[in-house]
TITOR-882167 format. One record per residue (C-alpha): residue number from 0; x, z, y; residue in three letters. Coordinates in Angstrom, 2 decimals. Layout:
BEGIN
+-----+---------+---------+---------+-----+
:   i :      px :      pz :      py :  aa :
+-----+---------+---------+---------+-----+
: NUM :       X :       Z :       Y : ALA :
...
+-----+---------+---------+---------+-----+
***
This chain:
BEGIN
+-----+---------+---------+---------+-----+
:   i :      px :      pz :      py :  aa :
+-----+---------+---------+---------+-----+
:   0 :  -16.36 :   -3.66 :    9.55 : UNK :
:   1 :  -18.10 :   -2.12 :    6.67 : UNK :
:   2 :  -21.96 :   -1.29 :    7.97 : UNK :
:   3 :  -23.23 :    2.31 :    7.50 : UNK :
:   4 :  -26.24 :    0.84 :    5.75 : UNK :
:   5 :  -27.31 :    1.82 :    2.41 : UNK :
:   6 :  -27.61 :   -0.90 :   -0.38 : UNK :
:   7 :  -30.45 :   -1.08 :   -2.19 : UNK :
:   8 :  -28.87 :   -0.02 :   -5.66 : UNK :
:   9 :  -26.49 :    2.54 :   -4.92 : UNK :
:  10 :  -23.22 :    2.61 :   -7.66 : UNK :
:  11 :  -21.48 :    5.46 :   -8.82 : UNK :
:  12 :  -17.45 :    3.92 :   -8.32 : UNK :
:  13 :  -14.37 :    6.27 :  -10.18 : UNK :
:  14 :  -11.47 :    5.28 :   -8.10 : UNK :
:  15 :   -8.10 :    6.20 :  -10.21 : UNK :
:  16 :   -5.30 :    6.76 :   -7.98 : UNK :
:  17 :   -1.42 :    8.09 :   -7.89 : UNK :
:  18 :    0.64 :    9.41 :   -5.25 : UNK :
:  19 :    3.04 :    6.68 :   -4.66 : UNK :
:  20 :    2.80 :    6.17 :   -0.49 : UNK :
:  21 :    1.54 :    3.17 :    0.40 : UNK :
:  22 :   -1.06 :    2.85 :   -2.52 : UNK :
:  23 :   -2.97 :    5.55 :   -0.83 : UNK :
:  24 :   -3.97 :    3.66 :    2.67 : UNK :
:  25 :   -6.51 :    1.41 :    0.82 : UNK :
:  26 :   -7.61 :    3.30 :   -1.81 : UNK :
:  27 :   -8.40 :    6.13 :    0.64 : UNK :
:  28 :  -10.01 :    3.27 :    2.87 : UNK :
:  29 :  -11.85 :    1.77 :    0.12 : UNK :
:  30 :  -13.48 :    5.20 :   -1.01 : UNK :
:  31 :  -14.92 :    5.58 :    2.90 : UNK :
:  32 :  -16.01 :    2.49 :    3.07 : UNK :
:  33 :  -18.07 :    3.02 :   -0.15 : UNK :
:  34 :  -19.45 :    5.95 :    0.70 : UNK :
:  35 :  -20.25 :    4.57 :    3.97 : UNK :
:  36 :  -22.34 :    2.30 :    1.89 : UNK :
:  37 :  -24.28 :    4.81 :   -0.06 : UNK :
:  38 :  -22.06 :    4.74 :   -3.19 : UNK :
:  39 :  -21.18 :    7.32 :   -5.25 : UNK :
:  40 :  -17.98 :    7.73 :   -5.33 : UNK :
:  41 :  -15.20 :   10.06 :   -6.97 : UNK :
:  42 :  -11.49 :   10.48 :   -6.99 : UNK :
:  43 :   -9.00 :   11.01 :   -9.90 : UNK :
:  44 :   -5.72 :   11.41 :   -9.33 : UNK :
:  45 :   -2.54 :   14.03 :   -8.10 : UNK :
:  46 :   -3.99 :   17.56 :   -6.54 : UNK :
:  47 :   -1.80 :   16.46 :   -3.92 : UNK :
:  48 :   -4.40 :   14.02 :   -2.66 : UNK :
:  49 :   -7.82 :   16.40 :   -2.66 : UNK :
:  50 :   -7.69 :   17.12 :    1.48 : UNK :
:  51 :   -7.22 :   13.46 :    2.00 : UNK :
:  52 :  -10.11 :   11.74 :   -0.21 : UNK :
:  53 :  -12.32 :   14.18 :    0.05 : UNK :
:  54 :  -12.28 :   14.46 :    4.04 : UNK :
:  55 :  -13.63 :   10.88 :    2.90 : UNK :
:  56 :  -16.83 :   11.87 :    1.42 : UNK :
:  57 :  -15.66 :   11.23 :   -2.15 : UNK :
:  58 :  -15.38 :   14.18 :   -5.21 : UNK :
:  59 :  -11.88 :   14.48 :   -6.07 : UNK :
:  60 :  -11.43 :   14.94 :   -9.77 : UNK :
:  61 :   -7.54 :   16.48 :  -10.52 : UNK :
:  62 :   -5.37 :   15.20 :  -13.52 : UNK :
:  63 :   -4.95 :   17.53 :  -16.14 : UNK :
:  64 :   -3.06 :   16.01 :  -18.73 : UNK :
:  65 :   -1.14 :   13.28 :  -16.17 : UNK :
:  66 :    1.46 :   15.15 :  -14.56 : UNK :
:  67 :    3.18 :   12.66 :  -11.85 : UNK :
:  68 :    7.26 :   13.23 :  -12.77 : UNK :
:  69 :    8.91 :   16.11 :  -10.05 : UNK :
:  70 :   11.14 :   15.07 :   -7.76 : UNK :
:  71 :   14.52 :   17.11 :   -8.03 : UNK :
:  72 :   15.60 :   17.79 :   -3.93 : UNK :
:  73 :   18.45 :   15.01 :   -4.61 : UNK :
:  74 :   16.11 :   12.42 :   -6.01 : UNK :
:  75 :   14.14 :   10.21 :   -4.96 : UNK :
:  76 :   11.39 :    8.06 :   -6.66 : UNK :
:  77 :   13.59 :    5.00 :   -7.77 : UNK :
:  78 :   16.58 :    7.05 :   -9.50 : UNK :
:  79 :   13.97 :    8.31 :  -12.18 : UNK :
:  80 :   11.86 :    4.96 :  -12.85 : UNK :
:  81 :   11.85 :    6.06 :  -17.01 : UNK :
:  82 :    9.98 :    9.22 :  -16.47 : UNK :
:  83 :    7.64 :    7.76 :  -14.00 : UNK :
:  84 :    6.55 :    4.08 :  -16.19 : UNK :
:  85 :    5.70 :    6.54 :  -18.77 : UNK :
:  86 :    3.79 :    8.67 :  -16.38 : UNK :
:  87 :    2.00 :    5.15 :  -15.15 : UNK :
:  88 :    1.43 :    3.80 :  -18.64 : UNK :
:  89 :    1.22 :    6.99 :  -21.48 : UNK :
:  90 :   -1.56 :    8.10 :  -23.08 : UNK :
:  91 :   -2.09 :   11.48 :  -21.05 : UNK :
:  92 :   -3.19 :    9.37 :  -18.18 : UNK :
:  93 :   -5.29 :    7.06 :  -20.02 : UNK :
:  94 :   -6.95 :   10.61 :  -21.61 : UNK :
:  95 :   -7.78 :   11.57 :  -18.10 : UNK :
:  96 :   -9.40 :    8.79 :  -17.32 : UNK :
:  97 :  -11.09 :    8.01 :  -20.76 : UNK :
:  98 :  -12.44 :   11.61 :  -20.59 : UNK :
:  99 :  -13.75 :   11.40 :  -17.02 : UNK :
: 100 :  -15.69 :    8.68 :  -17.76 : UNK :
: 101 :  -17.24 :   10.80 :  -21.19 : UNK :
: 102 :  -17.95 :   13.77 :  -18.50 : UNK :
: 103 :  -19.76 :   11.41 :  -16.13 : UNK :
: 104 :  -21.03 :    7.65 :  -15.91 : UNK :
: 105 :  -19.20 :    5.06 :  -13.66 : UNK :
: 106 :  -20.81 :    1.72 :  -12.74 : UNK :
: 107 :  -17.32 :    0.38 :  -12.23 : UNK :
: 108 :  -13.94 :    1.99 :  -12.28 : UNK :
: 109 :  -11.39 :    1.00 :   -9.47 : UNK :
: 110 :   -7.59 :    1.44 :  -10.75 : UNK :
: 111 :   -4.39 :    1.24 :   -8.89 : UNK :
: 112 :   -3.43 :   -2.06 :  -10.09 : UNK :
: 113 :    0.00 :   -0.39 :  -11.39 : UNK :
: 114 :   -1.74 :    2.49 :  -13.20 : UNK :
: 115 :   -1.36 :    0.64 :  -16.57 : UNK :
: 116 :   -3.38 :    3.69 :  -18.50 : UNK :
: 117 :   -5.93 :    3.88 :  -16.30 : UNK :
: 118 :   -6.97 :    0.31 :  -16.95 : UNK :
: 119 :   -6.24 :    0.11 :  -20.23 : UNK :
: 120 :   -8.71 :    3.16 :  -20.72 : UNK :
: 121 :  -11.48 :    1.70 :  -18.76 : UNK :
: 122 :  -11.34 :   -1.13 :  -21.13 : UNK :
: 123 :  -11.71 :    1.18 :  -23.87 : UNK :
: 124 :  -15.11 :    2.72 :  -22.74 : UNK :
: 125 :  -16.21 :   -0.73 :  -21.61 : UNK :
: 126 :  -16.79 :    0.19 :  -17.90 : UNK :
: 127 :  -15.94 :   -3.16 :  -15.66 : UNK :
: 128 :  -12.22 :   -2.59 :  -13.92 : UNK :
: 129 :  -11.22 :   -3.56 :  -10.38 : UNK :
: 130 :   -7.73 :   -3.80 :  -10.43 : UNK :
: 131 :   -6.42 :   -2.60 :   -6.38 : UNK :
: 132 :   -3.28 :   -4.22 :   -5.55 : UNK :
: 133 :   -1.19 :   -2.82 :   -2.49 : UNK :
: 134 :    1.57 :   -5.16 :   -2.78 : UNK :
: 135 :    1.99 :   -9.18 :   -2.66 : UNK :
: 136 :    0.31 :  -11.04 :   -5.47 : UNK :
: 137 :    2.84 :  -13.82 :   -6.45 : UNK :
: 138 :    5.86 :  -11.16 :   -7.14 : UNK :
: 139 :    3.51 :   -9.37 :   -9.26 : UNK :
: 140 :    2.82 :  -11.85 :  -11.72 : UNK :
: 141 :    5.62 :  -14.33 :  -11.52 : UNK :
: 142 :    8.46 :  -12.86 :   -9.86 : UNK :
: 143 :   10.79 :  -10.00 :   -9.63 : UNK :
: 144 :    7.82 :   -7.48 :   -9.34 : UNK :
: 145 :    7.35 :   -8.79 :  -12.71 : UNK :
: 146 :    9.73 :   -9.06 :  -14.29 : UNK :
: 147 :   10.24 :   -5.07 :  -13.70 : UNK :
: 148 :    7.60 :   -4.42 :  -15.16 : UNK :
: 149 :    7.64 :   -6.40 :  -18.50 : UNK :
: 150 :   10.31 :   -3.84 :  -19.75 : UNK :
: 151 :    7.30 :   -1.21 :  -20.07 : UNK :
: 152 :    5.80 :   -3.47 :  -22.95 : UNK :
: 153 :    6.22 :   -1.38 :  -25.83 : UNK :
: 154 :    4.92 :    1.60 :  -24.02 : UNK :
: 155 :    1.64 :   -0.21 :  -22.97 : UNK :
: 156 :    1.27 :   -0.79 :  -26.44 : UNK :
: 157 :    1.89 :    2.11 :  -27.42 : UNK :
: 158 :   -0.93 :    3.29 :  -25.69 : UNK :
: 159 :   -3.08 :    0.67 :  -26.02 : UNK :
: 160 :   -2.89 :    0.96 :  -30.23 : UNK :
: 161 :   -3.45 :    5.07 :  -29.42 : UNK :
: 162 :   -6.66 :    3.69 :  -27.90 : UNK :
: 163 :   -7.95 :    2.03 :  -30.26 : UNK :
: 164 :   -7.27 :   -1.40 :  -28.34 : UNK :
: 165 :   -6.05 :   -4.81 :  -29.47 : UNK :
: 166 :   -2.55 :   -5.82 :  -28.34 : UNK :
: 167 :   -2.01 :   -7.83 :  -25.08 : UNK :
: 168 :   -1.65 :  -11.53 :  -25.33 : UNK :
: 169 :    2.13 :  -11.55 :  -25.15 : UNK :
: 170 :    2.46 :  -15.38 :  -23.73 : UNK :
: 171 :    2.47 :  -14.16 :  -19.86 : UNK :
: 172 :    3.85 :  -11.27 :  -17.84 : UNK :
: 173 :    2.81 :   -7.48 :  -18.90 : UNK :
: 174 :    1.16 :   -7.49 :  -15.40 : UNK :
: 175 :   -0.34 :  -11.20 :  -15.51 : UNK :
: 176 :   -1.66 :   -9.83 :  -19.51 : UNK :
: 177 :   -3.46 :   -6.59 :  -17.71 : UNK :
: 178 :   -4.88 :   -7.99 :  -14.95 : UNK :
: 179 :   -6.96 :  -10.77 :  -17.04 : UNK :
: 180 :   -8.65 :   -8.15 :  -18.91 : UNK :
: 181 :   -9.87 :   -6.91 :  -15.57 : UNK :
: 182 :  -13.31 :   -7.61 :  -13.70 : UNK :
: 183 :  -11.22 :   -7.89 :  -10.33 : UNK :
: 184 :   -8.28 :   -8.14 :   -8.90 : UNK :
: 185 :   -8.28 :   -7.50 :   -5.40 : UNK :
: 186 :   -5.36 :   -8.15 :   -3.23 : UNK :
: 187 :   -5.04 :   -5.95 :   -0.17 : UNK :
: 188 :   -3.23 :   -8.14 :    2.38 : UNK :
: 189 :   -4.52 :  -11.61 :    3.92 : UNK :
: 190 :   -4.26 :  -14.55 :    1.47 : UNK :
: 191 :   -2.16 :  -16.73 :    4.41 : UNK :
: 192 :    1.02 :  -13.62 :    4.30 : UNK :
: 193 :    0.82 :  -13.99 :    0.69 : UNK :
: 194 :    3.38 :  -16.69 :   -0.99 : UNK :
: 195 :    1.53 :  -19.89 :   -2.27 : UNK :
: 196 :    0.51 :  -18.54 :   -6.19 : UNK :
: 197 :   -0.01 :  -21.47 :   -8.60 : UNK :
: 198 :   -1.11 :  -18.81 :  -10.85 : UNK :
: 199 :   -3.84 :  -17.09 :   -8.89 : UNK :
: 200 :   -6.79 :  -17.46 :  -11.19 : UNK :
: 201 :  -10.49 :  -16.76 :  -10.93 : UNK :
: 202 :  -10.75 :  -12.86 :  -10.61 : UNK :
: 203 :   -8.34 :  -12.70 :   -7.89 : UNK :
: 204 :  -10.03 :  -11.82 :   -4.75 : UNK :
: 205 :   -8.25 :  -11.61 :   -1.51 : UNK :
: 206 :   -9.99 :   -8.69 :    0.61 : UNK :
: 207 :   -7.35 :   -7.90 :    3.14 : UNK :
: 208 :   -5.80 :   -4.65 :    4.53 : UNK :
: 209 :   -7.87 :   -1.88 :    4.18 : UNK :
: 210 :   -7.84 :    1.54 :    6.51 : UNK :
: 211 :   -9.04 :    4.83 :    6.34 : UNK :
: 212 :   -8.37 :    5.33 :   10.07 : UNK :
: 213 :   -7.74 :    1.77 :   11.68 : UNK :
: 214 :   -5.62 :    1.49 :   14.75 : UNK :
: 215 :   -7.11 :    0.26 :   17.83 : UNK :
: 216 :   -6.67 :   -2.91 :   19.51 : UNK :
: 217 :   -3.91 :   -3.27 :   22.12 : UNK :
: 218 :   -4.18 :   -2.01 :   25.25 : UNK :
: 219 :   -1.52 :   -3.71 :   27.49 : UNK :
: 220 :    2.43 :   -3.79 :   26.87 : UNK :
: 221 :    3.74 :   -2.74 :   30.18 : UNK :
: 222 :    5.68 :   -0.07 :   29.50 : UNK :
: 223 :    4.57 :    0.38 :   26.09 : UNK :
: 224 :    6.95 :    2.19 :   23.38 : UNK :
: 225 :    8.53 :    0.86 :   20.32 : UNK :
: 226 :    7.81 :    2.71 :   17.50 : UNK :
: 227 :   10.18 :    3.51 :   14.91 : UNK :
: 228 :    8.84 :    4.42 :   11.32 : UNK :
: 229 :   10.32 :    4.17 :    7.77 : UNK :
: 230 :    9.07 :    5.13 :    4.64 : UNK :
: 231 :    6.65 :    8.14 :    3.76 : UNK :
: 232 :    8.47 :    8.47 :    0.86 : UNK :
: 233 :   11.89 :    9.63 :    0.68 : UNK :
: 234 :   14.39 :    6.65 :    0.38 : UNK :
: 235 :   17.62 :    7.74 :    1.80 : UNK :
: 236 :   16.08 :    6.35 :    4.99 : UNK :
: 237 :   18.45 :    8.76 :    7.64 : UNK :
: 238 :   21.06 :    6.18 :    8.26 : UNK :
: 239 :   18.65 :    3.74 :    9.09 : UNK :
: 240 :   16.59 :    5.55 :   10.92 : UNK :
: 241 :   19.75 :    6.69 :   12.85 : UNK :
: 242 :   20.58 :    3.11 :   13.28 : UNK :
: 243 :   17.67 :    2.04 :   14.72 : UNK :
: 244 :   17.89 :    5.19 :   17.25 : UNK :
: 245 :   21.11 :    3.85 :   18.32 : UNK :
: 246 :   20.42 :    0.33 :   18.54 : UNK :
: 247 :   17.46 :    1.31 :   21.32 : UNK :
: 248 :   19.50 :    3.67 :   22.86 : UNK :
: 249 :   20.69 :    0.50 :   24.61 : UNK :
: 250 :   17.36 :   -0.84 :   26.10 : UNK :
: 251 :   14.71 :   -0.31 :   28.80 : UNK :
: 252 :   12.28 :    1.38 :   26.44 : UNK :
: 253 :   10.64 :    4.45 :   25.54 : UNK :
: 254 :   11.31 :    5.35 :   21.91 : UNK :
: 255 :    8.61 :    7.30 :   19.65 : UNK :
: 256 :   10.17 :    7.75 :   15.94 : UNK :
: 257 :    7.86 :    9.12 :   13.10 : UNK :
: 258 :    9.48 :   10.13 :    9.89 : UNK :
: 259 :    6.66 :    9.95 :    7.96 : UNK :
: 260 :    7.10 :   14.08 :    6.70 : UNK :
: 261 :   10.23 :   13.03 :    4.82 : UNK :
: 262 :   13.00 :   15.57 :    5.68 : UNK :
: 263 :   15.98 :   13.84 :    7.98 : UNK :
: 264 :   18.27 :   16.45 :    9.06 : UNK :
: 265 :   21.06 :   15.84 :   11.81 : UNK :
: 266 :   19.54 :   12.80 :   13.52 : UNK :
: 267 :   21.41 :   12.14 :   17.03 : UNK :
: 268 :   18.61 :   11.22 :   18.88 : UNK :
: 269 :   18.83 :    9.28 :   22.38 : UNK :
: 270 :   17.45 :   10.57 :   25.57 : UNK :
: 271 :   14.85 :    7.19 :   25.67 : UNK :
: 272 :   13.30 :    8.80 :   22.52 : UNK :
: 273 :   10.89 :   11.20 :   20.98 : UNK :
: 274 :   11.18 :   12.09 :   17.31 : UNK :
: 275 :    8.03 :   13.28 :   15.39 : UNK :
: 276 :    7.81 :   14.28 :   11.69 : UNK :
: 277 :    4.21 :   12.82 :   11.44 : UNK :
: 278 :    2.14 :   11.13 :   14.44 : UNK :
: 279 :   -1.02 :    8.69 :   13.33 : UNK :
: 280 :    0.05 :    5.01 :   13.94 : UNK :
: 281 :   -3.58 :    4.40 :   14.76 : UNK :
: 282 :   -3.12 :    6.12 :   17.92 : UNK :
: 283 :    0.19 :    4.40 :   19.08 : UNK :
: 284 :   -0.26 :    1.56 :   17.93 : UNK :
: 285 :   -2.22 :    0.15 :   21.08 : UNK :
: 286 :    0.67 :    0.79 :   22.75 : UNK :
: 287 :    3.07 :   -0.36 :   21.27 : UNK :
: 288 :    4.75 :   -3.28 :   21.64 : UNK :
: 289 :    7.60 :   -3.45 :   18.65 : UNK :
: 290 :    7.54 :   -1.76 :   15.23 : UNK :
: 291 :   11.40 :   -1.07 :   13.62 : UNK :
: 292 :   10.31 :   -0.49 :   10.25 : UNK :
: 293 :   11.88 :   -0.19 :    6.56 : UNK :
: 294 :    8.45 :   -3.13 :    5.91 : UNK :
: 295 :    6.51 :   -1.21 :    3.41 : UNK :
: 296 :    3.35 :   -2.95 :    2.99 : UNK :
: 297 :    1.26 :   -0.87 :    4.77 : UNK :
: 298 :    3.30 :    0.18 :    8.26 : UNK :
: 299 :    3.80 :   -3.99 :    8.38 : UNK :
: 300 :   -0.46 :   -4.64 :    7.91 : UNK :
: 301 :   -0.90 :   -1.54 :   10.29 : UNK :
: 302 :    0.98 :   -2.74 :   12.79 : UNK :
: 303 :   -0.32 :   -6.64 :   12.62 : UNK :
: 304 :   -3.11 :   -5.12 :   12.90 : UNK :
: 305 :   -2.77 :   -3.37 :   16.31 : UNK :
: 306 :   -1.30 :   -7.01 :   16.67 : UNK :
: 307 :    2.19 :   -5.39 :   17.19 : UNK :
: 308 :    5.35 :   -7.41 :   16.14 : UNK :
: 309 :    8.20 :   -6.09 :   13.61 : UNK :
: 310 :   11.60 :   -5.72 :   13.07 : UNK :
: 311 :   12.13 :   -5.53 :    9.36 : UNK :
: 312 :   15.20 :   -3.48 :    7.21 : UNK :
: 313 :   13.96 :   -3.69 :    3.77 : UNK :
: 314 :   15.32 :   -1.05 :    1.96 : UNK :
: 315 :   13.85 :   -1.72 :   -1.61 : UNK :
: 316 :   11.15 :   -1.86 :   -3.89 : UNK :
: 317 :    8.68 :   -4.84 :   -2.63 : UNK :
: 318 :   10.21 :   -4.30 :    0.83 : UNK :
: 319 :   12.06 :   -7.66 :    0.88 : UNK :
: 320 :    9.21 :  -10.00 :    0.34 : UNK :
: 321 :    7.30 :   -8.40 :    3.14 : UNK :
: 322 :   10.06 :   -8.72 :    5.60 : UNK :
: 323 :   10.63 :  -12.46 :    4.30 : UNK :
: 324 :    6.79 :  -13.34 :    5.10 : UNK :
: 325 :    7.17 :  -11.38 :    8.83 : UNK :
: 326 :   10.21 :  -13.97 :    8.89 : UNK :
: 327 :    8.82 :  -17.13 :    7.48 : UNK :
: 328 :    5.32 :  -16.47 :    9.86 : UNK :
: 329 :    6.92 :  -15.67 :   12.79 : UNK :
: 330 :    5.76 :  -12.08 :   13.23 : UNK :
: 331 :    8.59 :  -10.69 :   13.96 : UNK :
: 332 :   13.08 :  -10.74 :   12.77 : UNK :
: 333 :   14.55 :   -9.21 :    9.08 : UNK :
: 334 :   17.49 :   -8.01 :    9.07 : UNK :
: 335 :   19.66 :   -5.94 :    6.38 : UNK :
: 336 :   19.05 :   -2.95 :    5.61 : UNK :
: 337 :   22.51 :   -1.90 :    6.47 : UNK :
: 338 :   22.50 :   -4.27 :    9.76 : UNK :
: 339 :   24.96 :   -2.16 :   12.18 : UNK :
: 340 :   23.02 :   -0.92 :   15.38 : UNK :
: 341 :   23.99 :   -3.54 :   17.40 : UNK :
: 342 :   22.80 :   -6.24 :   15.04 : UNK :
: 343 :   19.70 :   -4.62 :   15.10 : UNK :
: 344 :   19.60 :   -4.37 :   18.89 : UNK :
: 345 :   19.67 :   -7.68 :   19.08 : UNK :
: 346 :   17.17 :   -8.29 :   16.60 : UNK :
: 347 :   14.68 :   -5.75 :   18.71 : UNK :
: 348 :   15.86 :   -7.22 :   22.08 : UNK :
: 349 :   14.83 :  -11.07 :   20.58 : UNK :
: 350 :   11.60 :   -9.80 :   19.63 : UNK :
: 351 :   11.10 :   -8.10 :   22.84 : UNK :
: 352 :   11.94 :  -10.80 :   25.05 : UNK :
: 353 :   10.24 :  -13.54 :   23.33 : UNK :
: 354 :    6.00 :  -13.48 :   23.78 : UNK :
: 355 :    5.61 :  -15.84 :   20.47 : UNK :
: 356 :    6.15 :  -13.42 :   18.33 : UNK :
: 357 :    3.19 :  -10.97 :   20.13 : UNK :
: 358 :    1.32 :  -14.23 :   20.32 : UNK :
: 359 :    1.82 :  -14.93 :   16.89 : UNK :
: 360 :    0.73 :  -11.17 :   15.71 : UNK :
: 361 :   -2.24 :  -11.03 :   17.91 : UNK :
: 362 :   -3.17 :  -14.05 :   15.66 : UNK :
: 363 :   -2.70 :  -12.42 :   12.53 : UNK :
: 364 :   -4.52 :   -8.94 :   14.05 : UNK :
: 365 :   -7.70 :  -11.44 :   14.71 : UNK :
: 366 :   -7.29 :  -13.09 :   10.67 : UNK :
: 367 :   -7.12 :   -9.31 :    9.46 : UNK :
: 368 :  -10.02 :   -8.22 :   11.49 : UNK :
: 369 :  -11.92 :  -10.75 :   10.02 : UNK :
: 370 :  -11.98 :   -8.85 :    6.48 : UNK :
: 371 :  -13.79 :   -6.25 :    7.75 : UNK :
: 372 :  -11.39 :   -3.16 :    6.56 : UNK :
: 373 :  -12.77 :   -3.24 :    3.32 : UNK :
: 374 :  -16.18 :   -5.23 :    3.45 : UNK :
: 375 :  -15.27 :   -7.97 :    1.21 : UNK :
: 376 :  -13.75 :   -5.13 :   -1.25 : UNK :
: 377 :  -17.05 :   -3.34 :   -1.30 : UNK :
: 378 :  -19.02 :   -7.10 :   -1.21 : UNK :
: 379 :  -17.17 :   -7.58 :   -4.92 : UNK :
: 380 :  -17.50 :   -3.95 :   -6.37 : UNK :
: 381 :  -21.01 :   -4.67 :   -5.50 : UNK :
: 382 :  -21.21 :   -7.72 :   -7.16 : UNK :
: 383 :  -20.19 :   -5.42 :  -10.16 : UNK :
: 384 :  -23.45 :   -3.16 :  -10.17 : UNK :
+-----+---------+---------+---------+-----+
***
């Protein structure tokens, strides 16, 4: 754990963030556990984030000229990928960073690692860049996460030559290219539920999960619940949701299902269960003693870290290689996404009835712990100063 100590120099940090779901949890963590250290720190990104950052202790600075890409009521965030690499890579963005950093001084700037502009403009006004990455490493340079991302070349260089700054060295991935320029790159899950990188190099840090409001450790399973809990971003998540209702309709449990403030409308939901739009994992997490989740990055560290096992239905986006590495480590069963209710049944029922997978997550609660939720992060921002 971070100590409430002040450091001798104190840093003024400008954390650049979007609203993108999981991308928040340690960025939002990573601000209060620099201003638990005496930093300075401040906040640009979406208005929609103000409340949360700065019940933090950070200043929240708005975008002006960024505006993230709205959401028709029939899309969601992965029909209308064009509008939002251009919001994650144009020029607008890299002006609201650029002239934040004119209107005040920042020892180091800390950038979602997929907010192209915003690193591209710290390099510009030659303030050191921490890239923060919420997802696995190895996809992101060398994989499918990748290779994604490589068709937004021509805008990064758009923006980059609108900058004033040289072009990428085109020999390796756009991501692989962006990252090397930075001071940093840390990587927000423990190095062992990572895949083996052969390309890791020497400004990759691993620093582990890191919360704003960490659950607690576990406080017994008899009759504990299993929680339920899908994205916080809308996915067309209903019928699994709905799935996973039915599939525990079946079993000696009690049932709490969060929807994360995404609207589901019409859910049949079982007499062993309680339905809540939004409930803080941190408190049931303790007891708790399965997690049926869609595996977005940071419901699966959440819930490792309450030492609570997982079944996985990947619906997307990095999804997959999470639930493979809950698979491979033995922390808990993947299934489809589509998986019928009693294929997921069993799934929960296999978990539930075998202690090696607890056993196994307990492990993995004790390896997170020993990060610090967000120590080493601060330890190389520090190192920065």
């Amino acid at each position: 754990m971070v100590h409430n100590s002040s450091v001798s120099r104190p840093g003024r940090v400008l954390i650049v963030v979007w609203a993108a779901g999981g991308n928040v949890l340690p960025a939002a963590g990573l601000a209060r556990a620099l201003v638990a250290r005496g930093h300075e720190v401040r906040v640009l990104g979406p208005p929609v984030l103000r409340d949360r950052f700065k019940r933090g202790g950070s200043e929240f600075c708005p975008f002006e000229r960024a505006q993230q890409p709205h959401l028709m009521e029939e899309e969601v965030y992965d029909d209308n990928l064009l509008a939002w690499t251009r919001f994650l890579t144009g020029k607008r963005l890299a002006e609201d960073v650029s002239a934040e950093l004119q209107r005040k001084h920042a020892d180091v700037v800390v950038v979602d690692a997929f907010l192209p502009a915003g690193l591209c403009a710290a390099e510009r006004e030659g303030i050191p860049a921490v890239a923060l990455l919420h997802v696995l490493y190895q996809p992101s340079v060398s994989g499918d996460i990748a290779e994604q991302w490589d068709s937004a070349w021509p805008m990064v260089s758009t923006t980059r030559a609108r900058l004033g700054l040289a072009p990428l060295e085109s020999s390796s991935s756009l991501i692989s290219a962006l990252w090397s320029k930075a001071a940093a790159v840390l990587v927000c899950v423990p190095q062992s539920f990572d895949y083996e990188s052969p390309e890791q190099t020497a400004n990759v840090h691993y620093v582990g999960p890191i919360f704003d409001d960490p659950p607690g450790k576990p406080t017994g399973r008899d009759g504990s619940a299993v929680l339920v809990s899908f994205s916080t971003t809308d996915m067309r998540q209903a019928g699994a949701v709905q799935r996973s209702l039915d599939a525990l309709s079946g079993l000696d449990v009690r049932v709490v299902c969060t929807l994360g403030g995404v609207r589901v409308d019409g859910l049949r939901i079982p007499p062993n269960a309680t339905v809540f739009d939004w409930l803080p994992h941190s408190e049931i997490l303790p007891r708790t003693s399965l997690v049926v989740t869609h595996a977005g990055l940071s419901t699966v560290m959440t819930s490792l870290a309450a030492g609570v096992p997982l079944v996985c239905l990947p619906m997307g986006r990095d999804q997959p290689h999470n639930a493979e590495r809950v698979s491979a480590l033995g922390l808990g069963v993947s299934v489809g996404y589509d998986a019928d209710a009693n294929d997921v049944e069993a799934a929960c029922a296999e978990v539930l009835g075998s202690p090696a997978f607890a056993k196994r997550a307990c492990l993995m609660a004790g390896e997170i712990a020993g990060y610090g939720n967000g120590a080493r992060a601060v330890s190389e921002i520090e190192s920065l100063l």
